[in-house]
C-alpha positions as CSV (number, residue, x, y, z in Angstrom):
1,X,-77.5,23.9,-6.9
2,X,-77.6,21.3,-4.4
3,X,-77.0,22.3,-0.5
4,X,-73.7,20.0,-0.1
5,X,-72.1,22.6,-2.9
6,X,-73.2,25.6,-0.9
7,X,-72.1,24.2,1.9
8,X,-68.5,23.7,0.5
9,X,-68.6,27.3,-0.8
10,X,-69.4,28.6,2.4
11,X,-66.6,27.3,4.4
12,X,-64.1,27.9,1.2
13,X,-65.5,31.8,1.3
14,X,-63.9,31.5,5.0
15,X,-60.6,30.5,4.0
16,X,-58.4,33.6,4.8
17,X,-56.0,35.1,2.2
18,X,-52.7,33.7,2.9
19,X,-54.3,30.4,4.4
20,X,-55.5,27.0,2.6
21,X,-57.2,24.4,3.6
22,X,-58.3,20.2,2.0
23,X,-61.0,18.7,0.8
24,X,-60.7,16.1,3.1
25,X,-60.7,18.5,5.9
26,X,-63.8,19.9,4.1
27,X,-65.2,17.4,4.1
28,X,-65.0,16.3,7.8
29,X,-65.9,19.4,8.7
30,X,-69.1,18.8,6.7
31,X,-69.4,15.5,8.7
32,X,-67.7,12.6,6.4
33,X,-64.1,12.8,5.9
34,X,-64.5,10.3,3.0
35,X,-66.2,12.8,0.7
36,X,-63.4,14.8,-0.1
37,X,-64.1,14.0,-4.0
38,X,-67.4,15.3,-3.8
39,X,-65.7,18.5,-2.0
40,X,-63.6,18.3,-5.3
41,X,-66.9,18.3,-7.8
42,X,-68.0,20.6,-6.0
43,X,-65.3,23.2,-6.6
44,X,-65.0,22.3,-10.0
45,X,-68.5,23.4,-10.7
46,X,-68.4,26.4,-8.6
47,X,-70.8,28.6,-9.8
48,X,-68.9,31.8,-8.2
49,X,-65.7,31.8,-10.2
50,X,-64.6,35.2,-8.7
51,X,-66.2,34.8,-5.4
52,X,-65.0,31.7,-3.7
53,X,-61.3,31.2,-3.3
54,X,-61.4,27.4,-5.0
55,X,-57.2,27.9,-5.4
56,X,-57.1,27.7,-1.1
57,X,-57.8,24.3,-1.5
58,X,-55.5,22.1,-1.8
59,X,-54.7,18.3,-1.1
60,X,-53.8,16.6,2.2
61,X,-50.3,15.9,1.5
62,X,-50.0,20.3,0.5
63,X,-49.7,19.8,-3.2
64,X,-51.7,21.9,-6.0
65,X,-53.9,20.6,-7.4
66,X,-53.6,19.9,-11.6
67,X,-57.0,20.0,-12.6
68,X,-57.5,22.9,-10.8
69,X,-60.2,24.0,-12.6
70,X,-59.7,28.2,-13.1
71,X,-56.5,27.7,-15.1
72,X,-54.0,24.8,-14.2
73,X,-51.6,24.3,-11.3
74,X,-49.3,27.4,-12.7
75,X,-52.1,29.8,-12.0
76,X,-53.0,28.1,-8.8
77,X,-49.6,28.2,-7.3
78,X,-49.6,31.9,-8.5
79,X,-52.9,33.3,-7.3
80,X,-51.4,31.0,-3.7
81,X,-48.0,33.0,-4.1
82,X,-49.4,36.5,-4.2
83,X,-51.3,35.6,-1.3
84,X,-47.6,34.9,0.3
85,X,-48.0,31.5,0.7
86,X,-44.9,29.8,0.2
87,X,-43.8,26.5,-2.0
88,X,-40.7,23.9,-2.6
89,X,-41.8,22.8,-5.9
90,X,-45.4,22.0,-6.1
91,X,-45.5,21.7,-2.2
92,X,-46.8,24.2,0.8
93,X,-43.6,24.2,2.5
94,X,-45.1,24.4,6.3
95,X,-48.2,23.7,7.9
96,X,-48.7,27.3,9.6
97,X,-50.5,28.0,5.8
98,X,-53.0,25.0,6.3
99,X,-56.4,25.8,8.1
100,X,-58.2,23.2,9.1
101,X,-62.4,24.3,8.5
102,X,-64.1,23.8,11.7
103,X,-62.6,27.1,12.9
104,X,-64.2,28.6,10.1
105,X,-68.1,27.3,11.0
């Protein structure tokens, strides 16, 4: 495991139910905004399937995301829903749900 990885996981495990937050805000809180793909490897290999909340990440404009890698966008939205957060199609309907990470350092 590489420390960029753990470092994603760490703020992700942060990410309060209820709440999401971006790779790309991941990723500047990790000190290069233009790594948010790398954010998005590093989620997709997440060792700690039932640890870190991967589905509280989401992209910049508040969609799911499809390759979501634990199931699809359908589970995604779901495991998002449960948590009460609330859509209009495949789209966070207000920004009081997104987090942005440097609170969570």
């Amino acid at each position: 495991m590489n420390e960029f990885n753990e470092e994603v996981y760490k703020i992700v495990l942060r990410v309060p139910a209820g709440k999401v937050t971006t790779y790309g805000k991941i990723a500047t809180a990790l000190g290069n905004r233009h790594l948010a793909r790398r954010v998005g490897r590093a989620l997709h290999q997440n060792p700690y399937k039932n640890i870190v909340p991967c589905h509280r990440v989401v992209f910049s404009d508040g969609s799911l995301t499809p390759s979501f890698a634990f199931g699809g966008i359908d589970i995604q939205k779901t495991l998002l829903e449960k948590e009460g957060v609330v859509f209009e199609n495949e789209y966070i309907v207000d920004n009081k749900f997104i987090i942005t990470p440097d609170k969570l350092i």
